[in-house]
N, C-alpha and C positions, 0 to 999 in steps of 0.2 A: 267737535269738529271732525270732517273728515270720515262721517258716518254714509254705509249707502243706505238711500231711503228704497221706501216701498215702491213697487213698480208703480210706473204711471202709466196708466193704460198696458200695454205691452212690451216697455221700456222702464229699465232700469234707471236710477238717476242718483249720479254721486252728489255729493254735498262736500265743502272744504270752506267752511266760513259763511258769507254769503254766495259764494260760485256755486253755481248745479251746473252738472253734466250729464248729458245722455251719452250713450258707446260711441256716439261720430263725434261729439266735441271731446271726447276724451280722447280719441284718435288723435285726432285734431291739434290739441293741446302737446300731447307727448310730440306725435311731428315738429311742431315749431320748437319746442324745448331741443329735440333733441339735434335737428339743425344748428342751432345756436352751440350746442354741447360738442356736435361734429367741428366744428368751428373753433373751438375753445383747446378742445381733446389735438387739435391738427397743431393750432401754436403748441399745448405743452408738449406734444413729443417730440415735435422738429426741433426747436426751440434749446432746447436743454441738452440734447446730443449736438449740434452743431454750434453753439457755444461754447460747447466743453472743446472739443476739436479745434475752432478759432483759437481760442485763447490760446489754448500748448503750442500753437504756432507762435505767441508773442515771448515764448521762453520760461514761462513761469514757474515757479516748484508745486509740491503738492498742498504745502502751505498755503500759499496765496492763491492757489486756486481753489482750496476749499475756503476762503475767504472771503473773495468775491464770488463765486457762483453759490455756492451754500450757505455761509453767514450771513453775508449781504441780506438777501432774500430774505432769511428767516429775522434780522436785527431791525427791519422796516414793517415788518406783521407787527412784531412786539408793540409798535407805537400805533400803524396804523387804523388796524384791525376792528381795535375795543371801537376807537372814535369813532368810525362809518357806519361799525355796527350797531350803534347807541343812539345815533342819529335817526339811522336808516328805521332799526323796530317803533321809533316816537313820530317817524315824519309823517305827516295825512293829508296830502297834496293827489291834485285830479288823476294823475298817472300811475297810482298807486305810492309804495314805499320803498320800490326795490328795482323797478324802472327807471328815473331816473338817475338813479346814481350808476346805473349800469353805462346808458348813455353817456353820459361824462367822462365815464376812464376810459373809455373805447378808444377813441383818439389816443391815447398814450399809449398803447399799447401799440399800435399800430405805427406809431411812429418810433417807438424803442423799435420795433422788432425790425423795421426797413431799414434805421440808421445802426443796427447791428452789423447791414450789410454793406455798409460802407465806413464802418471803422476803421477796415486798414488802408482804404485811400482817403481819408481825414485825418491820419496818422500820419501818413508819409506827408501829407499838406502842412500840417502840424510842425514835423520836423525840418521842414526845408524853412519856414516863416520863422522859427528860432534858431537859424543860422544854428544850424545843429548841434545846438545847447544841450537836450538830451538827448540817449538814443533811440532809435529807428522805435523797437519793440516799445519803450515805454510811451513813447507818442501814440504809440496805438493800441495802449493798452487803455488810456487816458479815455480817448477818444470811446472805445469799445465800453468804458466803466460811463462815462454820460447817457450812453443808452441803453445799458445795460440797466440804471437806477431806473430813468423811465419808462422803460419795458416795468420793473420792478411795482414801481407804484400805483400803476394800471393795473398790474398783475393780484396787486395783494387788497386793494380795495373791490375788485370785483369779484375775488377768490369770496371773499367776505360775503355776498351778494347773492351770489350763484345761488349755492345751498338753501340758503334763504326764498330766494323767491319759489326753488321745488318746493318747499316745505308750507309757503303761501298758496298755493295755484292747485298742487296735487293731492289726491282724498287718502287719506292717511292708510287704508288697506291698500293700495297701489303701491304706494313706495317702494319698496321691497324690487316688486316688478318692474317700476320706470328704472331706478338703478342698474339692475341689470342690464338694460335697453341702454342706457348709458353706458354702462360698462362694455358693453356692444359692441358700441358707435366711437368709443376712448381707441379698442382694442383694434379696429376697422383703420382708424386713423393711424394708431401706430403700425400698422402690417404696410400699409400705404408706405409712410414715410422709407420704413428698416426697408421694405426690397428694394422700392425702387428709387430712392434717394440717400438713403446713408450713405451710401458707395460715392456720391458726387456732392458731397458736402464738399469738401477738402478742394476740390477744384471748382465747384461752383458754389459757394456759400453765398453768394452777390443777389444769385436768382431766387434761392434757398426761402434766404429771410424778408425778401420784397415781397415775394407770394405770399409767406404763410400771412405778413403781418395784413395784407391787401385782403386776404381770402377771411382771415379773423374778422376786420371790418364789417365786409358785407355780412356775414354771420351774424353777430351779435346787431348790427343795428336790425337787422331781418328779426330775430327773439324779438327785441324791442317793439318794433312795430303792431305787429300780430300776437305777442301774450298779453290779456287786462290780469290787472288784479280784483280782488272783492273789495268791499268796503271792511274797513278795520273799527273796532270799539276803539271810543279819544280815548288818551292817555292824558294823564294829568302831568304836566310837565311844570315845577313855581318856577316863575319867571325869578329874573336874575335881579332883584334890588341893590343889592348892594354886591363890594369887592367877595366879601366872603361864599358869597353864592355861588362864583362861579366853578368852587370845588363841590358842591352838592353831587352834580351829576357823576363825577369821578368817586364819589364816596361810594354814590349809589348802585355804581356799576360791579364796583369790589365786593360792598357786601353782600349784593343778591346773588354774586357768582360764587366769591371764596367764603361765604360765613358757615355755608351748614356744610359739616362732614360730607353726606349724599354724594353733593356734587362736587368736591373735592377729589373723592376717590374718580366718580367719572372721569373725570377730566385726568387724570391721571394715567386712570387705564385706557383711556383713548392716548394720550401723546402715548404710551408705553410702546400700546401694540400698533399704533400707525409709525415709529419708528423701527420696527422688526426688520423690514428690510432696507432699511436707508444705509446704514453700514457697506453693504455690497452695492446697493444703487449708487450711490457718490463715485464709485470709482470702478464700473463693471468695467465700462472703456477701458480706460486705462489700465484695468488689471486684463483683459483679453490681449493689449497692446504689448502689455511687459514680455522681457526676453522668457520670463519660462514658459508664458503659454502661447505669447506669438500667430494671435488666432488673427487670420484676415479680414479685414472689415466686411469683405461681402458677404462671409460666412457669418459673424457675428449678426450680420443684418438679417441673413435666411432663418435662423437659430429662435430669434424674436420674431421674425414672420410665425413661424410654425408653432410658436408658444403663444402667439396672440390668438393664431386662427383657433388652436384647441379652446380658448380663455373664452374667444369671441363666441362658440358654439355652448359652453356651459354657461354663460353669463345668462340668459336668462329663466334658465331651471335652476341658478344659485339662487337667484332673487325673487323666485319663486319660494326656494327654501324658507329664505327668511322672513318671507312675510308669513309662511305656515310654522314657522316652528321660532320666529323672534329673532333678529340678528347677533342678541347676546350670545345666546345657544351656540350659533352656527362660526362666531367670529374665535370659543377657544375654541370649538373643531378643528379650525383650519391654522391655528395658530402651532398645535399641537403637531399637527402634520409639517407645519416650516419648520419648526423646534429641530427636529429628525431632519431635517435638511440641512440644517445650519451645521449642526455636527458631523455629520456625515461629509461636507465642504470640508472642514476644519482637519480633519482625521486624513482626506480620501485626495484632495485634487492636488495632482501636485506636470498634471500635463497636458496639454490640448484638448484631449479626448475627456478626459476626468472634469473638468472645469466644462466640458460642452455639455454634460452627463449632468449635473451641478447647475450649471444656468437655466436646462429647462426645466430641472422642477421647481427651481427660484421662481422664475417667472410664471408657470403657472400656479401655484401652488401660494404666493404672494398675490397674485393675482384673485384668487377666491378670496383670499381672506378680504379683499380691498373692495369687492364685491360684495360677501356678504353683509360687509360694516357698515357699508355705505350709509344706509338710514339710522345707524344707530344713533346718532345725537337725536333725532327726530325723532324716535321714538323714549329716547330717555327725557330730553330736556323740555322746560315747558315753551309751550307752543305761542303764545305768544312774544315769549323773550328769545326766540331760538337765535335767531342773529349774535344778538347780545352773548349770549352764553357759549354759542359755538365760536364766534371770536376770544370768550376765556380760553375756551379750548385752543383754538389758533395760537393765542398769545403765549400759554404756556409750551405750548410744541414749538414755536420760535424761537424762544429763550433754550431749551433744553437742546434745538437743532445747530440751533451759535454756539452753544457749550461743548455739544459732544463733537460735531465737527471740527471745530478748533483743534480740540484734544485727539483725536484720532489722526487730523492731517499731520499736528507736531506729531505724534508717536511714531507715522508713516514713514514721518523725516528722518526718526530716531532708528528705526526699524530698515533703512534704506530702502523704503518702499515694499516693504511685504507685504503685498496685497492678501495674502490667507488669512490675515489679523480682522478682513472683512467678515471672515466666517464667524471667529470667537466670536467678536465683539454685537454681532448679528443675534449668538446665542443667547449672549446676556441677556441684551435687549427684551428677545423671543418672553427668555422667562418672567421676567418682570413683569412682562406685559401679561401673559397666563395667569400669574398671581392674582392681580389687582383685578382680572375681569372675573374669576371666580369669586375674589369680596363683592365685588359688585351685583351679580349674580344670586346671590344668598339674601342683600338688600332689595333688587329688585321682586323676589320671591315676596319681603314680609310687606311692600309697599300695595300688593296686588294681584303681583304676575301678569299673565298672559290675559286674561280677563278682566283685571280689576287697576290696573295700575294707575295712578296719577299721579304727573309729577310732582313733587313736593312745591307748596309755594314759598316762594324764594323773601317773600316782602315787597314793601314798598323802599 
């Protein structure tokens, strides 16, 4: 799959299954993809900063905000994930495998993100209709947790999805490239949002979350519309006879992901190293907000402007890299280089200026590596079960993002919010994730390498 063929006539023609492209439907394709992605990229970055900000208005600690914004999220993958994705790789219906289930969550998402914006006047509605039984803040915390879960469930089933259908649609030497193009178009959306709306979160969060979730919509149904998929080989799927049956597909799902070592370690060293900068992400706001570095939002917002534009200009000579030199390669590169950051945070920021010094090479430098990894499940995992398998992977960096956020928000509590515990605890992270991509590494060498690789078959 995913081979270019020989020229046809004077035209090149990719292959991904049964899809052929010549250079204008491959245009073509990345276009609609990446509309849909601009779409997608606009909710995750408004979305997450202007939730964080709501919320410290209802009073919360650092506990319970890493609870529900961090837990939450990651405690509903755990369950969701495998399920869509198990479906989704077996399903062989006329719109493909991976369209309609996109379709479906769209709405939810849509409707979380607009009734985020009216959380606190359903809050205060809340609190006057229980003869003010509870307080102000918890009626609208209530209120902001109902859509905050269905924003959530849209969020994690079509997260599932996304990847998936790049991985259906695009010719496996591209990858590398459309990522970056993504990584682009992530980076374009976040510059948008930090200049010119971070700063009017706070006083317009109402407007904020109607657009984005409005703007999401027409995005993703637009994807929907205009990308086909190919036709897929059946899958043999034994119907359900009897009570017992209905754990087969649960059996199956476990043993084809957790039984062989291989992709044990993957899956490993992906939650490792896609966790390297969650430590500091969970709480950059908040730690720029605190009395020692007391950085102004609109600075905070210029800081990630100029770190995305740098990000947005290397993104696609990163993804370039990887598809020349393999994104295992490229992903301890850059891991190596945030390593040297983390410590250098840990050791060094202790003031405005030091923590601004610190944030941009977080941001960029986190940023490469998120770029160049992007295709790695798609290049490591097998191509037919990518969904399936990349959901292992989800499910294990959900469980692991519930656990550590928990433990880091307590610690924070215990720590009376020392935000520099983001650096250490960033370091660990870093290395662990180093470790495990070198075993990997040395595996993917004896399976083939860069020439010869297949992934192992997993079973039936």
């Amino acid at each position: 799959m995913g081979e270019m063929e020989e020229k046809a006539g004077d035209k090149k023609i990719w292959r991904v299954g049964t899809l052929t492209y010549t250079m204008g439907g491959l245009v073509a394709l990345f276009c609609w993809l990446l509309w849909g992605d601009f779409a997608w990229a606009m909710k995750d970055r408004a979305i997450g900063p202007a939730a964080t900000l709501l919320i410290r208005t209802f009073d919360v600690n650092d506990f319970l905000f890493s609870l529900i914004i961090i837990s939450f999220p990651s405690f509903t993958n755990i369950f969701l994930m495998p399920i869509i994705s198990y479906i989704s790789d077996r399903h062989r219906g006329r719109w493909g495998r991976r369209i309609p289930f996109l379709f479906f969550t769209t709405p939810f998402i849509v409707v979380g993100a607009c009734g985020l914006g009216f959380s606190p006047m359903l809050g205060k509605l809340l609190f006057n209709l229980t003869g003010e039984a509870i307080k102000l803040n918890t009626a609208c915390l209530i209120c902001f947790g109902v859509f905050w879960a269905l924003l959530d469930f849209g969020t994690t089933l079509s997260s599932a999805l996304s990847g998936a259908l790049v991985n259906d649609v695009v010719p496996k030497e591209m990858l590398g490239r459309f990522y970056g193009l993504f990584r682009a178009i992530s980076l374009l959306a976040g510059m948008l949002f930090n200049f010119y709306l971070l700063k009017l979160v706070e006083a317009h969060y109402f407007y904020i979350f109607i657009g984005v979730g409005l703007f999401y919509g027409i995005g993703l149904y637009s994807l929907c519309w205009k990308v086909r998929e190919g036709e897929y080989p059946p899958v043999d799927t034994p119907p359900v006879k009897k009570i017992g049956d209905i754990y087969k597909p649960f059996l199956t799902y476990f043993r084809q992901c957790f039984s062989m070592p291989y992709y044990r370690w993957v899956i490993t060293a992906m939650v490792l190293s896609g966790m390297a900068a969650s430590p500091y992400n969970m709480y950059a706001i908040l730690y720029a907000k605190s009395p020692v570095i007391n950085m102004d939002m609109a600075l905070y917002g210029k800081v990630l402007t100029i770190c995305y534009g740098i990000s947005f200009c290397l993104s696609f000579f990163l993804g370039t890299l990887a598809d020349r030199f393999h994104p295992l390669r490229m992903s301890i590169a850059a891991l190596l280089t945030y390593l040297a950051t983390m410590i250098a945070g840990w050791f060094w920021v202790k003031d405005e200026f030091s923590f601004e010094v610190i944030m941009y090479l977080h941001t960029v430098l986190s940023g490469c590596y998120f770029t160049l990894s992007a295709s790695l499940g798609q290049r490591l995992f097998p191509h037919l079960l990518f969904a399936q398998f990349n959901s292992a992977y989800s499910m294990i960096h959900a469980i692991t993002t519930v656990l550590v956020s928990m433990l880091f928000g307590w610690l924070l509590l215990k720590l009376n919010s020392d935000y520099r515990y983001c650096f250490l605890f960033g370091t660990v992270m870093t290395g662990l994730g180093i470790a495990c991509l070198v075993k990997i590494y040395f595996d993917f060498l004896k399976l083939g390498g860069d020439k010869a690789y297949q992934a192992p078959d997993p079973g039936e």
